[in-house]
C-alpha positions in Angstrom: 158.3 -41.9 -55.4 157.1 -44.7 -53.0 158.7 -44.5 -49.2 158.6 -47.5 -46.6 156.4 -46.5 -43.8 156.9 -47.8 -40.6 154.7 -50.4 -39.3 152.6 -50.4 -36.2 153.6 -52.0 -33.1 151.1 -54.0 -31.0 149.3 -51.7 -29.0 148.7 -48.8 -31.1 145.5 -48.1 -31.1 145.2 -47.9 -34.5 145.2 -51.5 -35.1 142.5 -51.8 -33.1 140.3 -49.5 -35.3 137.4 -50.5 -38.1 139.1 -49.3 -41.5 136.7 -47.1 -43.8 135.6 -48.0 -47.1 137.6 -46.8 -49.8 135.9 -44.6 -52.5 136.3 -44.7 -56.3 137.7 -43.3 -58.0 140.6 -43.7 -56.3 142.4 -39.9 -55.4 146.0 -39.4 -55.6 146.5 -39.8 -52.1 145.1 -43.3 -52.0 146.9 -44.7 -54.9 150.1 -43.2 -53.2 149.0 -45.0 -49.9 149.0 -48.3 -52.2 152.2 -47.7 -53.8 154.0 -47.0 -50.1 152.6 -49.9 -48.8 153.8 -52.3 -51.6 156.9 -50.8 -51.1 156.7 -51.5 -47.0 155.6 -55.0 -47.8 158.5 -55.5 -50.2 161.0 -54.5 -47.4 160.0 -56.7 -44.8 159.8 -60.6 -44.9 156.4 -60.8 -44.7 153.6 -62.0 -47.2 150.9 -59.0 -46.4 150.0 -55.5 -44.8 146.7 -54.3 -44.1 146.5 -50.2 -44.2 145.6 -49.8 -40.9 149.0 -51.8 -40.0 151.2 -48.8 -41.3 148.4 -45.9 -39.8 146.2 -45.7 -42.6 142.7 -46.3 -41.6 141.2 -47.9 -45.0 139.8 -50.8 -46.3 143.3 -52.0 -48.4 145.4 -54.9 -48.3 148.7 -55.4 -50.4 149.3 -59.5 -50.7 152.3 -61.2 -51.9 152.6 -65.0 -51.2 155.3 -67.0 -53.8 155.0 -70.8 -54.2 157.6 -71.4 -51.5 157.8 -69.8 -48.1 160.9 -66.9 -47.9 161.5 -67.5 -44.1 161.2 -70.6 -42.0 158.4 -69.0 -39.9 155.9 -69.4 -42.4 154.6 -73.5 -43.0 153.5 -74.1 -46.2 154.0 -78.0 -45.4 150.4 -77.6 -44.0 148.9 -76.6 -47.6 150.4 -79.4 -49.8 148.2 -77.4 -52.7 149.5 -73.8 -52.2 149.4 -71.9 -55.2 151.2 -68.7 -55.3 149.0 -65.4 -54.8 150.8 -62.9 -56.3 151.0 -59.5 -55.7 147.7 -57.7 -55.4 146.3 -54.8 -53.8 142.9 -55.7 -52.5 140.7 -52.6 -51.9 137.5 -53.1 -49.7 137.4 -56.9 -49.9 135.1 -58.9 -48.3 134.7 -62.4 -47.3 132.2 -64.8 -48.7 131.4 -68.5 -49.1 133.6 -69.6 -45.6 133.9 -73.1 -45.1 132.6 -74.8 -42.2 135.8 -76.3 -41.9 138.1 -74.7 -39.6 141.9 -75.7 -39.6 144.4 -74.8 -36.4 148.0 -73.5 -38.0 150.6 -70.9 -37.1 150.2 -67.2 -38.0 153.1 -64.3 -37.2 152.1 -60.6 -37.7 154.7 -57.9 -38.8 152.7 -55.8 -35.8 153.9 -58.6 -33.5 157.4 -59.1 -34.5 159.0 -62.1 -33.2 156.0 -63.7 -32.3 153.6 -66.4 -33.1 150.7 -68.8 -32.1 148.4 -71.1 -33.2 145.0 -69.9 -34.8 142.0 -71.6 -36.1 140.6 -70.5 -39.3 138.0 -71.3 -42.3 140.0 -73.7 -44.9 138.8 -71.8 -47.5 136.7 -68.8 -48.8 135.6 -66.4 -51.4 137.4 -63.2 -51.5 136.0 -60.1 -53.7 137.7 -56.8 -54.0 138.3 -53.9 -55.8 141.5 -53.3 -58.1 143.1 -49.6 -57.8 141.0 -49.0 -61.4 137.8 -50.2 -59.3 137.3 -53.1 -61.4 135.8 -56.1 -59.0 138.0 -59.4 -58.9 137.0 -62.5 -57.0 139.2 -65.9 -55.8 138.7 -68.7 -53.8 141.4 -69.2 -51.6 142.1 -72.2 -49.8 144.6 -73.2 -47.2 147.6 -71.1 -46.3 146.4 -68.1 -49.0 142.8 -68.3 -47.2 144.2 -68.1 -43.5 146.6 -65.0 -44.8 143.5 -63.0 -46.1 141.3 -63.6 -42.8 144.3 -62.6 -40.4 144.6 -59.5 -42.8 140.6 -58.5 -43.3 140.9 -58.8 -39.2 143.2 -55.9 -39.4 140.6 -54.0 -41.4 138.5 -54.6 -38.5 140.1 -54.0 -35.5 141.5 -57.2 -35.0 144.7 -58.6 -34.1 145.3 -62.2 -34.5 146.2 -62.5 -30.7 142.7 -61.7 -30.2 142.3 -65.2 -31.8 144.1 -67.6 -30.0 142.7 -69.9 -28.1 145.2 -71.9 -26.4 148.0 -69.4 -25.2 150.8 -72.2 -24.5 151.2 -72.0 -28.0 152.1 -67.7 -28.4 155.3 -68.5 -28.3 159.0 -66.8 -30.0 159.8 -67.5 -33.2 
């Protein structure tokens, strides 16, 4: 039976922690991390959790974007080509192929509640992972899907997207 864990505030220092690889094949325990953290995810409004965001330090991401935002603090106006990324645990991904081009939009964190600001990140990338049978899988992602993986592999490393912003006029309330 999965259970909704509860999500780490901003300063825990957990989140500011490198995650450790996963190792395959995956043990009990780790495919039971997965399954609690889809079911987190899927009780909150937002689109992704890294582990270490729920006090698990490993390399895994659960993602879930649909085609059209669920809350108003997301802007998917900015991506005019979003494509839905459906729901996907991504174990020990890593980045590849990063554009030159950086674009400035708004990120939120479920860490963070309540808040956002403006952050600048690669337009699009390469992401490659591991499914939960170890079986690598790759996409490009572009746009809103590409700035949702960086702000999540930044969790994986001990970063918050706070760390990011530049201009702090614009860490604001939702």
């Amino acid at each position: 039976m999965s259970q909704i864990l509860p999500i780490l505030k901003a300063g825990s220092p957990l989140l500011y922690q490198q995650a450790k690889a996963v190792t395959f094949p995956l043990t009990p325990e780790t495919l039971a991390h997965a399954r609690h953290m889809i079911a987190t995810l899927k009780n909150t409004d937002g689109l992704a959790l890294a582990a270490p965001q729920v006090g698990i330090p490993l390399q895994m991401l659960v993602i879930n974007i649909p085609q059209t935002a669920p809350a108003k603090r997301y802007d998917f106006s900015s991506d005019p080509d979003h494509k839905a990324f459906p729901l996907t645990v991504l174990v020990n991904p890593t980045l590849s192929h990063l554009s030159e081009e950086k674009i400035d939009g708004w990120e939120s964190c479920l860490s963070f509640p309540g808040y956002r600001g403006k952050v600048s990140r690669h337009r699009s990338l390469q992401c490659d992972w591991f499914d939960l049978d170890g079986k690598p899988q790759s996409q490009k992602c572009d746009g809103f899907n590409a700035r949702v993986i960086q702000h999540e592999f930044d969790h994986l490393h001990g970063t918050v997207y706070v760390e990011r912003i530049k201009d702090f006029s614009t860490f604001t309330f939702i």
